[in-house]
C-alpha positions as CSV (number, residue, x, y, z in Angstrom):
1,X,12.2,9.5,4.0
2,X,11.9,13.1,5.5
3,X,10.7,13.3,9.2
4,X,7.2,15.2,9.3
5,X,6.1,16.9,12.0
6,X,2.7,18.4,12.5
7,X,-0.5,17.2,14.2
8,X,-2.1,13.7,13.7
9,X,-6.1,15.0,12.3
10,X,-7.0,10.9,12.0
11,X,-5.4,7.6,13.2
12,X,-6.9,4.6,12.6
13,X,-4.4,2.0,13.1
14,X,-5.7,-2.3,11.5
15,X,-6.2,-4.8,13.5
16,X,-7.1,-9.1,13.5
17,X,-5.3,-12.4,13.6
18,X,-1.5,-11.6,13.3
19,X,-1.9,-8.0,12.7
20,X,-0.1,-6.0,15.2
21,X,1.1,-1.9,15.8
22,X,3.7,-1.3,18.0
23,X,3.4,2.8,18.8
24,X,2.2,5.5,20.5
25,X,0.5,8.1,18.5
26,X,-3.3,9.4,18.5
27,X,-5.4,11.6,17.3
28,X,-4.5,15.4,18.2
29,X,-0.5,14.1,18.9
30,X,1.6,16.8,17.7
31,X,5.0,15.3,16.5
32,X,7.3,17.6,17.6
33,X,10.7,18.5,15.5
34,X,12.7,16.7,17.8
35,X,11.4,13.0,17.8
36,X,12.3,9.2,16.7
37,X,11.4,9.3,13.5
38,X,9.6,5.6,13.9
39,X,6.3,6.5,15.4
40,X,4.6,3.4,15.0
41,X,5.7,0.2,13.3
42,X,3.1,-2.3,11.4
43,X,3.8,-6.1,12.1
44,X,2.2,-8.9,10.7
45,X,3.0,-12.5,11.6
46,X,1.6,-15.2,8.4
47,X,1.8,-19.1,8.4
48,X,4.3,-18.2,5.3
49,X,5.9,-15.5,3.7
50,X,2.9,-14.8,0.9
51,X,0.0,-14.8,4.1
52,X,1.8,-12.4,6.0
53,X,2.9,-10.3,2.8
54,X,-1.2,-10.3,1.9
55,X,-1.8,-9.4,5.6
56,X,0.5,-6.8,5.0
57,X,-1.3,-5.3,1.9
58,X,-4.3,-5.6,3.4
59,X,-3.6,-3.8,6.7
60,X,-1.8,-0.7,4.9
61,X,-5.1,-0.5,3.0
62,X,-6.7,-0.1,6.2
63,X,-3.9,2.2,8.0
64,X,-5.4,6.1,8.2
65,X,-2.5,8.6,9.1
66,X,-3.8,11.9,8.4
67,X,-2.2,15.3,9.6
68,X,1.5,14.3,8.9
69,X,3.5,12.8,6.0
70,X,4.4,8.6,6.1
71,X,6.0,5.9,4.1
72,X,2.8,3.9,3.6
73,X,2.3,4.4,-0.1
74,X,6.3,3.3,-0.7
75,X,5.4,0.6,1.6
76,X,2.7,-0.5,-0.5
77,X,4.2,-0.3,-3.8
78,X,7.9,-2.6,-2.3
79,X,5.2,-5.5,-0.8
80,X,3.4,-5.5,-4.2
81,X,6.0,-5.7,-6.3
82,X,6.3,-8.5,-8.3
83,X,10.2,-8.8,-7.2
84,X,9.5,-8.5,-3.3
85,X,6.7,-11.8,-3.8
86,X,8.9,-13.6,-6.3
87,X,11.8,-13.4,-3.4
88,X,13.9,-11.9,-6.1
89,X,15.3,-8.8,-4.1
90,X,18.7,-7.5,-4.9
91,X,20.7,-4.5,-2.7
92,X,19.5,-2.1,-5.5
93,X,16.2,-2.7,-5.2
94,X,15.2,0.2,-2.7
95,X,17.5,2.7,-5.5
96,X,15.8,1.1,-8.2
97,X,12.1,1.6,-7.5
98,X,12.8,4.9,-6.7
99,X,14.6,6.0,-10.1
């Protein structure tokens, strides 16, 4: 959950029906040390919860940071767990994966 600062080498951001990134980086952006640490935010939008969660798997496949560090992997592995698509989240969830 560090900030990373650095220059963005590659940015390739998904796109299609309810796929959406809200941000303003590009390739060549340095990310200076002073910065929101947000610098872009994924949204998908699904007819239900288990379209837009696939969505979501499918668009962090085709997310390409390069150049600085992100949280897509951890992304990944909470939207494929079996406990985020079973609805069966608890408050130590985020704590738990991580142990």
């Amino acid at each position: 959950f560090m900030p990373s600062v650095g220059r963005i080498e590659r940015v390739r951001f998904p796109h299609g029906p309810g796929v959406r990134n809200d941000g303003g980086i590009y390739r060549g952006y340095e990310v200076p040390v002073y910065y929101d640490s947000l610098l872009s935010k994924l949204v998908v939008l699904g007819r239900d919860r288990e379209q837009a969660r696939r969505r979501m798997l499918t668009a962090l496949r085709r997310l390409d940071i390069q150049g600085i560090a992100t949280t897509k992997s951890l992304c990944q592995e909470i939207i494929n767990h079996q406990a985020f698509a079973q609805h069966a989240l608890t408050t130590d969830f985020i704590e738990s994966l991580l142990s």
